[in-house]
Structures are given as C-alpha cells and as structure tokens.
C-alpha positions as CSV (number, residue, x, y, z in Angstrom):
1,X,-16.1,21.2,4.9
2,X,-14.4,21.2,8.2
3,X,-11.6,20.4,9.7
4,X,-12.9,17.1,11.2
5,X,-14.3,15.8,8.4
6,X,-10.4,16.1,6.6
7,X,-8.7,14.2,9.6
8,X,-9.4,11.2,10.7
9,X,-10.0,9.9,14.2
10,X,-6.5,9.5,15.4
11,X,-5.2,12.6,13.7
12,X,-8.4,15.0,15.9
13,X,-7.0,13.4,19.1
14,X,-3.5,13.9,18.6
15,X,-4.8,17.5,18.2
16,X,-7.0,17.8,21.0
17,X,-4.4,16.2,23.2
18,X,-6.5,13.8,24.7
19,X,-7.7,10.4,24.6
20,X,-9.8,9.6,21.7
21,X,-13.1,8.9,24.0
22,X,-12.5,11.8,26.9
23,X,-15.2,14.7,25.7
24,X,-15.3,13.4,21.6
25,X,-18.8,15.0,21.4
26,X,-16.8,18.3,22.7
27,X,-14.3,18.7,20.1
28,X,-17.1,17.7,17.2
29,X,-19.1,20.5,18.6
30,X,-16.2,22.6,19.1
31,X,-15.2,22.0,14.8
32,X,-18.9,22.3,13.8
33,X,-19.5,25.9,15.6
34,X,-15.6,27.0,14.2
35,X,-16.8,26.3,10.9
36,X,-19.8,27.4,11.0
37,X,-20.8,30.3,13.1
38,X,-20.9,33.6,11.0
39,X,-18.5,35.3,13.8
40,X,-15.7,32.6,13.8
41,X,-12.1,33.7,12.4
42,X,-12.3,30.7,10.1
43,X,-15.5,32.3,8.8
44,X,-14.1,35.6,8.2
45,X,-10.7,34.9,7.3
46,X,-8.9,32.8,4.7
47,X,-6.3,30.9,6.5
48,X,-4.0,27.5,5.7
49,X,-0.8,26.3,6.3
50,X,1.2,23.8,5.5
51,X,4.7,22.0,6.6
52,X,6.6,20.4,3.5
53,X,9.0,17.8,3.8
54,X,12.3,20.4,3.3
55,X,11.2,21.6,7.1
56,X,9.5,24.9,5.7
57,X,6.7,26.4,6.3
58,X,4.0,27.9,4.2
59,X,1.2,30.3,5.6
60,X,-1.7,32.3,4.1
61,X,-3.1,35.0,6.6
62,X,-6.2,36.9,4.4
63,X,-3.7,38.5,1.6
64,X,-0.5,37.1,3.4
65,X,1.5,34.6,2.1
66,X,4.8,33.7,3.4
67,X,7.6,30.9,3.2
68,X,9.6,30.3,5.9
69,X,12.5,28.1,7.5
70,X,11.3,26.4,10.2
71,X,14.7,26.1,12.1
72,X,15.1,29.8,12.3
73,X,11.8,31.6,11.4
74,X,13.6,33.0,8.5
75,X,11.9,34.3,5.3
76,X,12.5,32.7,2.2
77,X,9.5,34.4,0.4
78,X,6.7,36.1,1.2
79,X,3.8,37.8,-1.0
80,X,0.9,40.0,-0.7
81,X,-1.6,38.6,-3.3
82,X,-4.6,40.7,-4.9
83,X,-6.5,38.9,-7.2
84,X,-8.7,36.0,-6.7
85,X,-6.8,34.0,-9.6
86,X,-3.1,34.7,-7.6
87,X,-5.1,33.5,-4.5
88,X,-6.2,30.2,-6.5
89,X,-2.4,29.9,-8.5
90,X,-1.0,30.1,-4.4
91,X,-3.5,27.2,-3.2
92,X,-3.1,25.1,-5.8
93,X,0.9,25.5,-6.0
94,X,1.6,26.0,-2.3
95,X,-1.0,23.8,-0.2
96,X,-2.1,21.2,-2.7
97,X,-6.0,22.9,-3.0
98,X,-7.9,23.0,-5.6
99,X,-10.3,26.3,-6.1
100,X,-12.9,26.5,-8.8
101,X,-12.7,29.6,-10.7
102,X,-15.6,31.9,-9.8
103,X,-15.1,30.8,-6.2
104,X,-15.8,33.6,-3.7
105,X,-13.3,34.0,-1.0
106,X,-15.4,36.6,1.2
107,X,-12.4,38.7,1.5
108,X,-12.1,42.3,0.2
109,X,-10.8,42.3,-2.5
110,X,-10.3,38.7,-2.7
C-alpha cells in the first residue's frame, strides 16, 4: 500500500505544497513509481516515522530506531534491532503497525 492510498486528498496536498488540482496526476504518478519501482529507497529500505503528541519523535532507518525530543534533537532512546520479531514488537509499540508474523522485511538480517 502506498502512501497515497493512507492519506487522503487534503493531507497529499498539504504535502505536495500545492493546490489540490495543479499537476494531481504528477504526485499519483510520483507515489505509484516510489512504491513501486524495484530501485526506490522505499523499496529497499524499511523506513517510518512518527510525531506523538509529547512533541517527540520516533524514527526507524533499516535496523535504526531512535526517540527523540523534537525541541532539541536530543536522544531519549535509541536501539539497533536484529530480529524480525523486535522489528514487529517496535511497529506495533512505536508507530501503531501491525506486522503479521512470517512477514519478510527484505532487509538483511531483518
């Protein structure tokens, strides 16, 4: 599922920084290829972040996981997880997403 398909019209062109009807077909081409195309990052990476309501941060680069203060860039934790079920435990708890066990991430070791 792409990004698109999670937000809804308004939300893609507060994004885009446009108007809502300037170039729509560009941006839904634009979300299609990023999720799709073999060579994009969000093809070959597992990313997400997510602002909670306390004004942190949480971020998941690969492997990567971090908490931070938003206000100062400060970090409150940060973890480097191995396994697919600490990858799964970390979606769930952090961002809210839930990952069937079994799932495969496409990321060594992951």
């Amino acid at each position: 599922m792409g990004v698109g398909s999670l937000l809804d019209a308004a939300s893609l062109s507060a994004l885009a920084g446009c108007r809502l009807n300037e170039n729509a077909i560009d941006r839904e081409v634009g979300h299609w290829f990023t999720g799709t195309n073999p060579n994009s990052r969000f093809k070959q990476y597992i990313m997400a972040s997510r602002a909670s309501p306390d004004g942190t941060r949480f971020s998941l680069a690969n492997g990567d996981f971090t908490h931070r203060r938003s206000s100062d860039g400060a970090v409150l934790a940060s973890e480097t997880i191995t396994t697919p079920q600490r990858l799964r435990e970390v979606l769930r708890q952090r961002f809210g997403l839930e990952v069937e066990k079994g799932t495969v991430f496409g990321v060594a070791g992951l």
